[in-house]
C-alpha positions as CSV (number, residue, x, y, z in Angstrom):
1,X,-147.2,107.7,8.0
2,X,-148.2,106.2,11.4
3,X,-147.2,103.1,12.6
4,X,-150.5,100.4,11.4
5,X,-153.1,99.4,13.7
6,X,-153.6,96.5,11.8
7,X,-151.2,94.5,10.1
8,X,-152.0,91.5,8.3
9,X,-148.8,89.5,6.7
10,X,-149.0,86.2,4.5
11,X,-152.3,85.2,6.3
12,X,-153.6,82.1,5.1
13,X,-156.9,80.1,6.0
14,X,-158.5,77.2,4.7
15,X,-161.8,75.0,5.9
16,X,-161.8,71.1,5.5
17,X,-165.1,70.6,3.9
18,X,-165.6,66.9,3.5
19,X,-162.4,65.0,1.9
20,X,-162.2,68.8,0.2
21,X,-159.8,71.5,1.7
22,X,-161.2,74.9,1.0
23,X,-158.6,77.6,0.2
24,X,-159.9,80.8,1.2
25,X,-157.1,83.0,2.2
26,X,-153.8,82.4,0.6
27,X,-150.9,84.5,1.5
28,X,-153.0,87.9,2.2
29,X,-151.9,91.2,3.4
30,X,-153.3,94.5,4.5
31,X,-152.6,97.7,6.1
32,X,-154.6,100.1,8.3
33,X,-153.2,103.1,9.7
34,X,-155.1,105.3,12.4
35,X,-157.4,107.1,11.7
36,X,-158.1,105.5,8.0
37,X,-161.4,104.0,7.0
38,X,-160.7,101.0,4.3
39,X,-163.8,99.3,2.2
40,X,-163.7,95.3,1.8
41,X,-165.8,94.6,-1.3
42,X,-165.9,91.4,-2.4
43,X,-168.3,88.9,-3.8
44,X,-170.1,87.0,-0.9
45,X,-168.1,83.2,-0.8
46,X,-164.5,85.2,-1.1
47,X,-163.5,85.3,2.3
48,X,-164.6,88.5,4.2
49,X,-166.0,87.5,6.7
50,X,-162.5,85.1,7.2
51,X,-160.7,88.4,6.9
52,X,-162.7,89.8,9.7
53,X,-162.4,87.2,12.2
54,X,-158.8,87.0,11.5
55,X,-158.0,90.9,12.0
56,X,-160.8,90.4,15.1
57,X,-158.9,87.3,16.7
58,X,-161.9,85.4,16.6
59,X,-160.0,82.9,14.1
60,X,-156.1,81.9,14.1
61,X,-154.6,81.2,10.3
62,X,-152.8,78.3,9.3
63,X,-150.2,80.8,8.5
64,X,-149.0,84.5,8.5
65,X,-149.4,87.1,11.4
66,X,-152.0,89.2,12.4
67,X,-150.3,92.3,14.3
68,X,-152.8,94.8,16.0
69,X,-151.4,98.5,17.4
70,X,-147.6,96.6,17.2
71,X,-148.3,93.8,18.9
72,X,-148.2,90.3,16.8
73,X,-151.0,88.3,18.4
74,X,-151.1,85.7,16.7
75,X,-149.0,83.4,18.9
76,X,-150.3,84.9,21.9
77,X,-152.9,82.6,24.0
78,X,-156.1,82.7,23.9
79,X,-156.2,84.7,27.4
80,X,-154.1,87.3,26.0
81,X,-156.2,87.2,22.4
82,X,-159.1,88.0,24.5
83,X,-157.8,90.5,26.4
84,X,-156.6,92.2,23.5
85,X,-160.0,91.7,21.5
86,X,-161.7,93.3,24.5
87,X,-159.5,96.7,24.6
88,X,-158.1,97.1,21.3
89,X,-161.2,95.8,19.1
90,X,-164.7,97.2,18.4
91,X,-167.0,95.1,16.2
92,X,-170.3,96.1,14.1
93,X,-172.5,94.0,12.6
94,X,-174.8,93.8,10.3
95,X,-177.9,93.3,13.0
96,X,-177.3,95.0,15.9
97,X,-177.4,91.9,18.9
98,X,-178.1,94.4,21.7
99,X,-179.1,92.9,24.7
100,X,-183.0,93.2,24.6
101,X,-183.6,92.9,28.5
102,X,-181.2,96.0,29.3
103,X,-181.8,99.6,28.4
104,X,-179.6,102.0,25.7
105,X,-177.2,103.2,28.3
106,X,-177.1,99.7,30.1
107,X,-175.9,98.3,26.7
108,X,-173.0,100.2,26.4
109,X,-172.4,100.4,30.3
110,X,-172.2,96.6,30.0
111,X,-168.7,96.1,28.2
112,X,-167.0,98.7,29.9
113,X,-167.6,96.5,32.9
114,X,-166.6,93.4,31.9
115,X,-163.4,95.3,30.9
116,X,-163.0,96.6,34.9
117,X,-164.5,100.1,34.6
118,X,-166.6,101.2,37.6
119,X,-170.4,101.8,36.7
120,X,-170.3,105.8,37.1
121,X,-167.2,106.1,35.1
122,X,-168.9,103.5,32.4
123,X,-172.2,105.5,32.5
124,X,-171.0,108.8,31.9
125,X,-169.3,107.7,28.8
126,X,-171.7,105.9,27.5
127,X,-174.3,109.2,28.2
128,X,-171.7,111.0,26.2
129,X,-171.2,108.7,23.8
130,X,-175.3,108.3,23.1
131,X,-175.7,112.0,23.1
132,X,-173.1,112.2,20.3
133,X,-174.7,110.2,18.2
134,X,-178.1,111.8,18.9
135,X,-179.6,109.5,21.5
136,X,-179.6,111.9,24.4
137,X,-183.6,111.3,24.6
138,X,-183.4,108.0,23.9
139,X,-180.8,106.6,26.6
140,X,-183.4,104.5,29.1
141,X,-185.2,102.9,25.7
142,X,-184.6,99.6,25.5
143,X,-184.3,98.4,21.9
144,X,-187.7,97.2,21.1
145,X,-188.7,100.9,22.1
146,X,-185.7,102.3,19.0
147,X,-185.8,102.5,15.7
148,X,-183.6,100.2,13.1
149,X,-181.0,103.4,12.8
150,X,-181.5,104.0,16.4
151,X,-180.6,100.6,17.4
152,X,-177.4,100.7,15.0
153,X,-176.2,103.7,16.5
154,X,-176.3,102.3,19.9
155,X,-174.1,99.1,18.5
156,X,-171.6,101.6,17.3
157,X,-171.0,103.3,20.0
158,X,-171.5,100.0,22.1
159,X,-168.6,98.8,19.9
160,X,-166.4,102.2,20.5
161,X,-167.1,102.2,24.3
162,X,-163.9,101.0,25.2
163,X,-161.9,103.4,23.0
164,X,-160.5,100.3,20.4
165,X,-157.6,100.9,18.3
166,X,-159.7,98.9,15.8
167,X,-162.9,99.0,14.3
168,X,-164.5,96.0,12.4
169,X,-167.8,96.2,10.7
170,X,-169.8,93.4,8.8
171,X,-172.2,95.5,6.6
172,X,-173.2,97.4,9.2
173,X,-175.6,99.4,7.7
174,X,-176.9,96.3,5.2
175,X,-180.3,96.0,7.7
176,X,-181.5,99.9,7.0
177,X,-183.2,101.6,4.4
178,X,-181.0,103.9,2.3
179,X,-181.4,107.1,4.2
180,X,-180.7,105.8,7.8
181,X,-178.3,103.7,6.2
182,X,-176.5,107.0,4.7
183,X,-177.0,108.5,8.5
184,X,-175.7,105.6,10.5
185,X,-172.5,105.5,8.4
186,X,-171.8,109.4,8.7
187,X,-172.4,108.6,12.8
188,X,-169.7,106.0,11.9
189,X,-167.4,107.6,9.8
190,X,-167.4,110.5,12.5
191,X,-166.9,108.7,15.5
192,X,-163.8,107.2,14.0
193,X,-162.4,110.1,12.5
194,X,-162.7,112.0,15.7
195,X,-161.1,108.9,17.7
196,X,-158.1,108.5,15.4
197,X,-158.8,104.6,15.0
198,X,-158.4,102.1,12.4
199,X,-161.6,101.1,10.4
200,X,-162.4,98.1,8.0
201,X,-165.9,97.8,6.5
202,X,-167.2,95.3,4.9
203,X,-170.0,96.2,2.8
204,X,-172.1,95.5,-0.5
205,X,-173.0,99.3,-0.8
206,X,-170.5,100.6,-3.4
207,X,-172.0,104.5,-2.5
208,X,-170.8,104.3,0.7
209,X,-167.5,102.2,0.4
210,X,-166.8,105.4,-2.4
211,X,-167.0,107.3,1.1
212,X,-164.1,105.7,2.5
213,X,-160.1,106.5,2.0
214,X,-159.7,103.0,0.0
215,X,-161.3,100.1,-1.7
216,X,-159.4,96.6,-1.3
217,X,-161.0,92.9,-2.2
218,X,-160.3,89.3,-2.5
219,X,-159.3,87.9,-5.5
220,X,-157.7,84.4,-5.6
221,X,-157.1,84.4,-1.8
222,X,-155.2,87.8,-1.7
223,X,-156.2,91.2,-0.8
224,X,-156.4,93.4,-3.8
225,X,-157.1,97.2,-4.8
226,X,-160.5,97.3,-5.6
C-alpha cells in the first residue's frame, strides 16, 4: 500500500468552556492513502469538524501528530503550516464562499496566484478544470449568475486548482437537493480518483458516504469503523 497522505497519530484536542475543559479528541488516529475516499459520520457535537481543521492545519492539538504526504507538520511554524495548507490541501465546504465580485474562471485563477502561478498558466487550468466538470459555458458567470450545483462544482475544482495531496470536505453537498447533490459528489469522487489524492468527507448523507472506500466515526474521542 502507498505511503499515507494523511496521517493522524494520538491527536488530542480539547476547548476550555468556562471552568469546564471539553474533551473532544482523545488519542485519535487515522489513515488516508492516495487515491482513497474515507466517510466521517458522526453525530453533530463529536468532533468533525475538530478532525477537519486538525488534518487541514487550521488547528494544532494539545497532543499527537498530524503528518501530511510524510511530512509531520505539526511542529512546523505557522509559515511553513501555511505553506503547506496552500499546496498540499484542498478544502470544500458545505456553502460554497466564492468570491461574488469575480467571475467562475477568476475564482479558481485566484489561488493559483496567490500560490506564484502566472495568470495564463493559472487560466488555462482552471478552463480545463471548469470544462471537466461541465462548466465550459459557464466560465465568465459570476456566481449569482450559477446554479447551487453549479456554484459547488466551481468550489471543487477551486479547491483542486493547485493539485493538493489532500482533499477535505465539510458536507459538501449538505446545501443541494438530492439529485445535484448525487451529481456534485460523482464530479467529486471523479476528480479525485482521476488525481490520485487523499479524500475525507464529512457528511450526514449515509447514500453517499456508502459511495466511498470506508466509513470511520467518533466515538469517545477516537476514530472508529463506522
Amino acid at each position: 500500500m502507498s505511503e499515507a497522505v494523511l496521517k493522524l497519530s494520538g491527536i488530542s484536542r480539547s476547548y476550555q468552556s468556562g471552568s469546564d475543559k471539553l474533551e473532544v479528541l482523545k488519542s485519535a488516529g487515522l489513515e488516508i492513502c492516495p487515491g482513497e475516499v474515507v466517510a466521517l459520520v458522526a453525530p453533530s457535537g463529536t468532533g468533525k469538524s475538530t478532525m477537519l481543521h486538525l488534518a487541514g492545519l487550521l488547528e494544532r492539538p494539545d497532543s499527537g501528530d498530524v503528518e501530511i504526504a510524510g511530512q509531520n507538520c505539526t511542529k512546523l511554524s505557522d509559515r511553513k503550516r501555511t505553506l503547506i495548507r496552500r499546496h498540499e490541501v484542498g478544502f470544500v465546504y458545505q456553502f460554497h464562499h466564492l468570491q461574488g465580485e469575480f467571475s467562475a474562471l477568476e475564482n479558481v485563477v485566484l489561488p493559483q496566484m496567490i500560490a506564484g502561478v502566472k495568470k495564463r498558466e493559472a487560466a488555462e487550468r482552471a478552463s480545463g478544470l471548469l470544462e471537466a466538470v461541465g462548466l465550459k459555458d459557464r466560465i465568465h458567470h459570476r456566481p449569482a449568475k450559477l446554479s447551487g450545483g453549479e456554484q459547488q462544482r466551481v468550489a471543487i475544482v477551486r479547491a483542486l486548482a493547485n493539485g493538493p495531496k489532500l482533499l477535505l470536505a465539510d458536507e459538501p453537498t449538505g446545501n443541494l437537493d438530492p439529485n445535484t447533490s448525487d451529481a456534485v459528489f460523482e464530479v467529486l469522487i471523479k476528480l479525485v480518483r482521476e488525481n490520485g489524492m487523499a479524500a475525507l468527507i464529512a457528511t450526514h448523507n449515509l447514500d453517499l458516504a456508502g459511495k466511498m472506500d470506508r466509513l470511520v466515526s467518533l466515538k469517545d474521542g477516537k476514530v472508529v469503523a463506522a
